[in-house]
C-alpha positions in Angstrom: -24.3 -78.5 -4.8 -28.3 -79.1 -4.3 -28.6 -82.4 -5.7 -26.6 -85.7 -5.4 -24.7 -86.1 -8.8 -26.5 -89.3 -9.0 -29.6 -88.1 -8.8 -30.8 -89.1 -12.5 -34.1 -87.7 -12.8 -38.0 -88.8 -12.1 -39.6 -92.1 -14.1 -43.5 -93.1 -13.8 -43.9 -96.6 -12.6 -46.7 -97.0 -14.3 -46.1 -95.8 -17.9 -41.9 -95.9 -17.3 -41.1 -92.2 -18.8 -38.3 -90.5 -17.5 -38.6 -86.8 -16.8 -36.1 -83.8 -15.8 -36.8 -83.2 -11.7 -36.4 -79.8 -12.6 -39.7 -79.9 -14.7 -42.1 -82.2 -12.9 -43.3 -81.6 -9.2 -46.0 -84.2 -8.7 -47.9 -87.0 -10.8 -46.7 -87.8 -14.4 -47.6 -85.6 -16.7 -48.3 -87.9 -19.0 -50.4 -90.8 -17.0 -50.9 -89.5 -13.5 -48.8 -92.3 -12.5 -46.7 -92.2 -9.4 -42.7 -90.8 -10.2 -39.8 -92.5 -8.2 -36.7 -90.6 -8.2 -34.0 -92.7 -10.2 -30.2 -92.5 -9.4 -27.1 -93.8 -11.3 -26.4 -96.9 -9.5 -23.2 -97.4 -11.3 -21.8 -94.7 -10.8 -21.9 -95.3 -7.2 -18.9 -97.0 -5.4 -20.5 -97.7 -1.9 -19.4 -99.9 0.8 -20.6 -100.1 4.6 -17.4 -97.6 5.6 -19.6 -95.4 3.5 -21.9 -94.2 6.5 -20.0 -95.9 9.0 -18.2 -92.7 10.9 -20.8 -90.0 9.3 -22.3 -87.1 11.5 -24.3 -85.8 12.1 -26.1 -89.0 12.5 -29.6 -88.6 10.6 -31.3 -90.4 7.4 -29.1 -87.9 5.3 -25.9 -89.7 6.4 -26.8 -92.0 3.2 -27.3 -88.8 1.0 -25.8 -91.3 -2.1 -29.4 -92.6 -2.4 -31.1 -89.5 -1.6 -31.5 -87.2 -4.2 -30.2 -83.6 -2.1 -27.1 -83.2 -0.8 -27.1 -82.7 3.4 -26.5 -79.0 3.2 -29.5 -78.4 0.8 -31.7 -80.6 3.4 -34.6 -79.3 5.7 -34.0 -81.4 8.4 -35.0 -82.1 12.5 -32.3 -84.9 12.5 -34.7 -87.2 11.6 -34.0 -91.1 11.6 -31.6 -92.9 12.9 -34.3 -94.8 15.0 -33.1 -98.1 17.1 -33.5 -101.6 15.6 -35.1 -103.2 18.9 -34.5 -106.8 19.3 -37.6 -108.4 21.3 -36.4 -112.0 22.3 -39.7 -112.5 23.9 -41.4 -112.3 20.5 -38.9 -114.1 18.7 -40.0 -117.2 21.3 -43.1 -116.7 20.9 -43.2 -117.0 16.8 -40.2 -119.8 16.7 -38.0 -117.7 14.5 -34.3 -117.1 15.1 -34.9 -113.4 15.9 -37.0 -110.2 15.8 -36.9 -106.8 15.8 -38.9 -103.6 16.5 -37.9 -100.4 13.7 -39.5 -98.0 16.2 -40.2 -95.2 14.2 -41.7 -93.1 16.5 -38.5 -92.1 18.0 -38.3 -89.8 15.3 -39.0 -86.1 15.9 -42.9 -85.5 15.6 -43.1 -89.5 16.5 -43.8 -90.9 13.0 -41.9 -92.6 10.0 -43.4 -89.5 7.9 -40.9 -87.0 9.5 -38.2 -89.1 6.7 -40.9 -87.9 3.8 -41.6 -84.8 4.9 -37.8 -84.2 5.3 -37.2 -84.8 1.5 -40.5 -83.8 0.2 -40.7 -80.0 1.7 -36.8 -79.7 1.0 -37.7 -81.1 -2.7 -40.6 -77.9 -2.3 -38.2 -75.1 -1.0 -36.0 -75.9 -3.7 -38.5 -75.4 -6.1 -39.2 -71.9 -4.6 -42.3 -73.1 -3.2 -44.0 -70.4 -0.7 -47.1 -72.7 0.5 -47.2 -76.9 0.8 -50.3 -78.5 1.3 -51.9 -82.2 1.9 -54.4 -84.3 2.8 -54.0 -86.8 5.8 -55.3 -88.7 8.7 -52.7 -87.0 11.0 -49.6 -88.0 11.8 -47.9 -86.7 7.8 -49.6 -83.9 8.5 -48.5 -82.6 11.8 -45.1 -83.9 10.2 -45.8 -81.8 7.3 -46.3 -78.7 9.4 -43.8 -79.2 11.2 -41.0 -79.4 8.5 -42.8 -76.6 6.4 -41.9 -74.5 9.7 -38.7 -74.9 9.8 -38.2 -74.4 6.0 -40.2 -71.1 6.4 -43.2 -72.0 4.6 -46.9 -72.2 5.1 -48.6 -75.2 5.6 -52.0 -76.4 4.8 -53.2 -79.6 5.9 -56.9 -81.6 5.2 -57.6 -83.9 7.7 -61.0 -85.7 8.5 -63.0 -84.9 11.6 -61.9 -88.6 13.2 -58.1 -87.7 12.9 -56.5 -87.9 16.4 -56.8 -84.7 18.7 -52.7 -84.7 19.4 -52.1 -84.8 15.2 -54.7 -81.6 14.9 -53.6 -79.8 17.9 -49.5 -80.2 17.0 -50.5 -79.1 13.1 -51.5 -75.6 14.8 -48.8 -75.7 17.1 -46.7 -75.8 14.4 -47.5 -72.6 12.6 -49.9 -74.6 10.3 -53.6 -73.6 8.6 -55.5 -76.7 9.2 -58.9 -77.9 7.3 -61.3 -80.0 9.7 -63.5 -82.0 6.7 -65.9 -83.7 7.9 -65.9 -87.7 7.3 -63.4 -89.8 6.3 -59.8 -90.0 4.7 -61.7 -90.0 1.3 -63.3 -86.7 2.0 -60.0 -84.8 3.1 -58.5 -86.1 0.2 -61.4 -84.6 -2.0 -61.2 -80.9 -0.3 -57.7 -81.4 -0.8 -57.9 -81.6 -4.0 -60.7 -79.3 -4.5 -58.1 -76.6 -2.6 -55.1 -77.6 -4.9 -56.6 -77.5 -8.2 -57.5 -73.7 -7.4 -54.0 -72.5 -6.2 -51.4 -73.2 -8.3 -48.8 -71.3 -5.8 -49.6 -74.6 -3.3 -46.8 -77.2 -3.7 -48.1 -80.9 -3.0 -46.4 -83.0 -0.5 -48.5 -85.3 0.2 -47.6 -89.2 0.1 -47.0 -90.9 -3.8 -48.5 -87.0 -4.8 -44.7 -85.8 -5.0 -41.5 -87.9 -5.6 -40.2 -87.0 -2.8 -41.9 -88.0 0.5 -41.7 -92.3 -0.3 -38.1 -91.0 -0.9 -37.4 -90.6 2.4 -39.4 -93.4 3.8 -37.1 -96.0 2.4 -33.9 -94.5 4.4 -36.0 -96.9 7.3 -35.3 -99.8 5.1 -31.3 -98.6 5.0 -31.0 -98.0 8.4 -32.4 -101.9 9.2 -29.7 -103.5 6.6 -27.4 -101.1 8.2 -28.2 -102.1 11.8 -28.0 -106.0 10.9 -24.5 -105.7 9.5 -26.1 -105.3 5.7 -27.6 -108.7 6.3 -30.8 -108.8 4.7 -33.6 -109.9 7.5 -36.0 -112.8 6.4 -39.1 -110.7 6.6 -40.4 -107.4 7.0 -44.1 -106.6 8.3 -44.9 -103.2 7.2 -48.4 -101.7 8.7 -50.1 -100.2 5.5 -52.8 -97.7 4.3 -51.8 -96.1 1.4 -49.5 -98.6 0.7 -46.5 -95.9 0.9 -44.1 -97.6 2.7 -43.8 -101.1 1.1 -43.4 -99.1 -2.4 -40.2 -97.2 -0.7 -38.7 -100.5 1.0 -38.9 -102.1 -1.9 -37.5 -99.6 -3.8 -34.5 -99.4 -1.1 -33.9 -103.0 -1.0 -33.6 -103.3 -4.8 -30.9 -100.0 -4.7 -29.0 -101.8 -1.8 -29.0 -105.2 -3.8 -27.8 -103.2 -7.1 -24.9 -101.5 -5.4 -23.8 -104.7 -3.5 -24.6 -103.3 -0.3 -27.0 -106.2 0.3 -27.3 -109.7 -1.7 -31.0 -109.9 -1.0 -34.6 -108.9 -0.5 -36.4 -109.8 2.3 -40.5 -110.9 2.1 -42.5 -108.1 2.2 -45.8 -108.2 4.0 -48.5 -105.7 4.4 -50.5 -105.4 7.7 -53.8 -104.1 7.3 -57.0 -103.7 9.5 -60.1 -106.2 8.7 -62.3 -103.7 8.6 -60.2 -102.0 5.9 -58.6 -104.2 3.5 -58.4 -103.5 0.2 -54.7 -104.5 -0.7 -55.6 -107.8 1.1 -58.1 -108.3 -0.9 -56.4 -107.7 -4.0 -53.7 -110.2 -2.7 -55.8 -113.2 -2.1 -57.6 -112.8 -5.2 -54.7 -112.6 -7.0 -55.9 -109.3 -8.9 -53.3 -107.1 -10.2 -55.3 -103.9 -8.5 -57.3 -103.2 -5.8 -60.8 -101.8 -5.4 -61.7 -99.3 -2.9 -63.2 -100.6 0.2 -66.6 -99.8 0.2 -67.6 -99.4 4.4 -64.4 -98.9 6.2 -64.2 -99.4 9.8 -61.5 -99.5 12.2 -60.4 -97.9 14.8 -57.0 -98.0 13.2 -57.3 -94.5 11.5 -53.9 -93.7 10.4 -54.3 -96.8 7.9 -57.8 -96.5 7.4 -57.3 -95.6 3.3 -60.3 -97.1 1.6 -58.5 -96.5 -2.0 -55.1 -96.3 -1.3 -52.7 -94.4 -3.9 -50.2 -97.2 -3.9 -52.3 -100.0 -3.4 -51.3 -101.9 -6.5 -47.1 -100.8 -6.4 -47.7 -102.3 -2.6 -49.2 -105.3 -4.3 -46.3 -105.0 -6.8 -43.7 -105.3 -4.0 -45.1 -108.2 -1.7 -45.4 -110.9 -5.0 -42.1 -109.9 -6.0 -40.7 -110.7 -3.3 -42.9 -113.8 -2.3 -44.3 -111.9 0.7 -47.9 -111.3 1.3 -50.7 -109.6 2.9 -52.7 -109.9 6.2 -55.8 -108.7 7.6 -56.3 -108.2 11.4 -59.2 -107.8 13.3 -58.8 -104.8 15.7 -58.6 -106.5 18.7 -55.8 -108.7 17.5 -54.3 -105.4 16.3 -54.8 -103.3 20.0 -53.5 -106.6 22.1 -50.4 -106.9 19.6 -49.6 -103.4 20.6 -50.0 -103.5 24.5 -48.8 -106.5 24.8 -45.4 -105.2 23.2 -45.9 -102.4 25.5 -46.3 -104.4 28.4 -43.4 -107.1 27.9 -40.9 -104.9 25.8 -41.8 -101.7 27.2 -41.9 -100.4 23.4 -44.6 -97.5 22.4 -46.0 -99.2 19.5 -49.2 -96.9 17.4 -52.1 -98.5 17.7 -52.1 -99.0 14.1 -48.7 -100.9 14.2 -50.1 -103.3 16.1 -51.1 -104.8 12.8 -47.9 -105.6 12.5 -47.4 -107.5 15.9 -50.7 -109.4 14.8 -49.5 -110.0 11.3 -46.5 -112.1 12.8 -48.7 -114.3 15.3 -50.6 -115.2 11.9 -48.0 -115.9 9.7 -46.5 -117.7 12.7 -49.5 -120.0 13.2 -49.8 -120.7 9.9 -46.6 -122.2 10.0 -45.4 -119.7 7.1 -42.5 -118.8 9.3 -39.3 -120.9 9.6 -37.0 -121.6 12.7 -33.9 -119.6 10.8 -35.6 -116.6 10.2 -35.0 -112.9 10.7 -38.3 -110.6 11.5 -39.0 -107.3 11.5 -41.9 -105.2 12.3 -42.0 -102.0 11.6 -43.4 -99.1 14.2 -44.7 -96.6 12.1 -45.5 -94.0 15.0 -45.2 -93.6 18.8 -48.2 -94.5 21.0 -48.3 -91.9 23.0 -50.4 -90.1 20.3 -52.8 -93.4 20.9 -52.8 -93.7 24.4 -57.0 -92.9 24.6 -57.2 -96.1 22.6 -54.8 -98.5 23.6 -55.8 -97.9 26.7 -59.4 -98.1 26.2 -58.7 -101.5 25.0 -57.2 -102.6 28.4 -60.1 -101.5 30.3 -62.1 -103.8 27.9 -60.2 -106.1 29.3 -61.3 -105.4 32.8 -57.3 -103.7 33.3 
């Protein structure tokens, strides 16, 4: 069988129709809204002994909440990344305890390899010869990658700033790559521009498809999973498109509804100041955001002006009384080195948002003595080491 029996279908989140998966690929048809994949919780009869002595040990090991089966999957062996405990942190903040989700452990070093998993398996099965996307580099040398060992062609838009590793590894992968020049915004246009005119090209691109937040959230299981199915106090989650709060929030309400868990943790996006538009949103209490007119950071992987799931990320940190945090850049390259340095953890330049994030909430006294932190890696440093360690020769290092 393809599909998990539980697999239910596709609904918008923003207008809340359901659709057959078999008929709808991308957006809603009806609102261009963003489609979740829906399952039958109740018809599920999960417990941890579930996954416990499960192999191969990858994210499809919790195929219940997945919607293919294992044997349908195209797969690297993707997730099953550590949950780091970093007692020097924990110190440092007062909590009880924190850990690093170090995502870049994965196998083209990024959090995206879950997507990409689901979304070019959701594509093959679809009889898709060609996927294609926009991206500032690390989903699409994923993408590439995955679309190579499905046996399809890739085609990937990324803006002339994207990191040299992510552009050379899309080519090294088999893929057809688009240099555009400018900004996320821009890729995202010629993208766009590339799709509408080839129907045979199959979207896979992030909150484009169902698919690829779909296997995000198995980062969220594995951390309840890791913890005992104790539900940590707070989870940091660096953001640009606002992707990956929308899938843990998603997970954490399946794992609550099948009594897996018997709570949510706060949700907090990390963004760059010089690229804040869900931020913004937050503190003025809007219900969406508004692109960010002049974005600069050197944080490029979340440099999104107008992210695609800025208001579902906005969604999922008020309802679960999280929030949102700018960092300047410097705060953001010292959170990750100094991780590096003390942990010896390969933390993305852009996740040191998250780093930063926590010595803010922490001064602010918004964290308490009890708690349980996360932060989430979203990709190995390696692909940043021109940057990070650019930064420590600021420093006179």
């Amino acid at each position: 069988m393809e599909t998990n029996p539980a697999f239910a279908g596709v609904r918008c989140t923003a207008c809340d129709t359901m659709f057959d998966a078999d008929e709808v690929s991308g957006r809603c048809p009806s609102c261009e809204g963003v489609l979740d994949a829906t399952y039958d919780l109740d018809a599920l009869d999960l417990a941890p002994e579930t996954f416990a002595e499960r192999s191969p040990r990858s994210q499809w090991r919790y195929r219940e909440l997945l919607p293919f089966a294992p044997d349908a999957a195209v797969t690297t062996m993707e997730g099953e990344t550590p949950l780091v405990p970093v007692p020097s942190l924990a110190a440092e903040f007062g909590v009880a305890a924190v850990y690093v989700k170090d995502e870049g452990r994965n196998p083209t070093g990024t959090i995206d390899d879950r997507g990409q998993s689901v979304a070019v398996t959701a594509a093959k099965r679809a009889g898709a010869s060609d996927v294609a996307l926009a991206s500032t580099g690390d989903d699409g040398q994923s993408a590439a990658a995955y679309a190579a060992r499905a046996g399809l062609d890739s085609h990937t838009f990324v803006p002339s700033r994207a990191g040299f590793t992510n552009k050379a590894m899309v080519n090294v992968h088999g893929g057809d790559m688009s240099v555009v020049e400018g900004r996320i915004d821009d890729a995202e246009a010629a993208f766009a521009d590339a799709v509408a005119e080839r129907d045979d090209w199959h979207p896979v691109q992030a909150l484009a498809t169902p698919y690829a937040h779909e296997g995000l959230k198995t980062a969220y299981i594995e951390i309840a999973a890791a913890l005992d199915w104790e539900t940590p106090d707070v989870v940091i989650h660096p953001t640009g498109r606002g992707t990956g709060l929308h899938a843990f929030y998603k997970a954490a309400r399946e794992l609550d509804a099948t009594g897996l868990t018997d709570a949510i943790p706060k949700l907090y996006a990390a963004q760059a100041e010089g690229c804040a538009p869900i931020v913004r949103a937050f503190e003025e209490g809007r219900e969406s955001h508004e692109p960010w007119e002049r974005p600069d950071t050197i944080c490029g992987r979340i440099e999104i002006p107008d992210p695609a799931g800025g208001n579902l990320a906005l969604d999922a940190i008020r309802a679960t009384d999280g929030g949102a945090v700018s960092v300047p850049d410097p705060e953001t390259l010292e959170g990750a080195t100094s991780v590096a340095e003390t942990a010896g953890l390969e933390l993305s330049a852009s996740s040191g948002t998250a780093v930063a994030t926590a010595y803010a909430l922490a001064e602010r006294g918004e964290l308490d003595a009890d708690d349980t932190l996360v932060l989430v890696n979203a990709g190995t440093g390696s692909k940043d080491g021109d940057i990070l360690r650019s930064h420590l020769m600021s420093k006179g290092i």
